[in-house]
C-alpha positions in Angstrom: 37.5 13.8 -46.7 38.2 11.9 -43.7 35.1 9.2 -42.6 35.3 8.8 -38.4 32.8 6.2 -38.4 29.7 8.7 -37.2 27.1 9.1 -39.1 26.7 12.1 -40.9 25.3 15.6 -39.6 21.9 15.7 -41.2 21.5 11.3 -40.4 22.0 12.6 -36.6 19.4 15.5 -36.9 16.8 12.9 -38.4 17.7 9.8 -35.8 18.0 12.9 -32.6 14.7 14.4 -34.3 12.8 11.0 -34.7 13.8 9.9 -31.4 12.2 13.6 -29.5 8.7 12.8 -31.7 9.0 9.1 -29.9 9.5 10.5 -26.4 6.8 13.2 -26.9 4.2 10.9 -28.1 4.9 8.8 -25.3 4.5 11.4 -22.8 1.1 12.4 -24.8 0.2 9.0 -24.5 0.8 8.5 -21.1 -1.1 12.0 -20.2 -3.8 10.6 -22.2 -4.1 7.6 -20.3 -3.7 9.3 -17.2 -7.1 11.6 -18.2 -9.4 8.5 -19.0 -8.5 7.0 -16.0 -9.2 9.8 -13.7 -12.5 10.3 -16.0 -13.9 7.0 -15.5 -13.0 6.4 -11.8 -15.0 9.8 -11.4 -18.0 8.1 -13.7 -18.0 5.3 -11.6 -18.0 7.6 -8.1 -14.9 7.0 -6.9 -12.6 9.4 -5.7 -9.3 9.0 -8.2 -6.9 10.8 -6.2 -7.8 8.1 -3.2 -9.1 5.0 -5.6 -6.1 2.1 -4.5 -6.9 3.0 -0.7 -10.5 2.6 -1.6 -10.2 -0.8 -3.4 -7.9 -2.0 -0.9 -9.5 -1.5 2.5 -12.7 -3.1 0.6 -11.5 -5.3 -0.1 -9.7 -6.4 3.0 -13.1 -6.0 5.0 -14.8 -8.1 2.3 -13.0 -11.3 3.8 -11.0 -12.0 0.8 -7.8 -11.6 2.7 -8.7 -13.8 5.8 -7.4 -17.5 5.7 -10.6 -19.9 5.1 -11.6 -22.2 8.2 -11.0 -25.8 8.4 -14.4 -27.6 7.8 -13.9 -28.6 11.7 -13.7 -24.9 12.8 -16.8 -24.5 10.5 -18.9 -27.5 12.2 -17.3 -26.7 15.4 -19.3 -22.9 15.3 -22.2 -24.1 13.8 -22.5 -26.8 16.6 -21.9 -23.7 19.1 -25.0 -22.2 17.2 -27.3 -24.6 17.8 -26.3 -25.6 21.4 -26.5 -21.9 22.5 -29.9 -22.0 20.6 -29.7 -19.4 18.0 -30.5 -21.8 15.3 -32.6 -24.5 15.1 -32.4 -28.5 14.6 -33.4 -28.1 10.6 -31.1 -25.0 10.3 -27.8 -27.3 11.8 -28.7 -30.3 10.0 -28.6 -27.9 6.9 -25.3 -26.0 7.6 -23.7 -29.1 8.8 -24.6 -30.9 5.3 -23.6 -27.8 3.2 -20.2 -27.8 5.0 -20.1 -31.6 4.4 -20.8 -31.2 1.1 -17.6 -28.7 0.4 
């Protein structure tokens, strides 16, 4: 009998056979995944299909995305506060000390 180097008809079935189990466990798994996700995005009240947008523009209005002041540009508004009145002596003394303070 001749030997080509490949394996053997029924080795090939097994390795080809193993190897379709793999992929369709992987797109089970990945299907499972898919459902708990969706599931718990809908416990929490969000809307799944729309849930990155959601996340995103929150969390660019929260401020998280805007560069942080200098402490001079900090003192420099809270001075503008208290000279245009809206808060008082205690209140700027306060602020000015916290933004001192770091």
């Amino acid at each position: 009998m001749y030997d080509d180097g490949f394996p053997s008809d029924s080795t090939f079935s097994t390795i080809f056979t193993l190897a379709a189990i793999a992929i369709a466990l992987g797109f089970a798994f990945t299907i499972f995944v898919a459902i708990r996700n969706f599931m718990a995005a809908k416990k929490a009240g969000y809307d799944p299909f729309t849930l990155q947008t959601d996340l995103t523009t929150t969390a660019m209005k929260s401020g998280m995305m805007s560069p942080s002041k200098s402490m001079e540009a900090r003192l420099a508004e809270v001075d503008g506060l208290h000279e245009r009145g809206v808060i008082s002596d205690a209140e700027h003394a306060a602020a000015r000390a916290a933004i001192l303070k770091g």
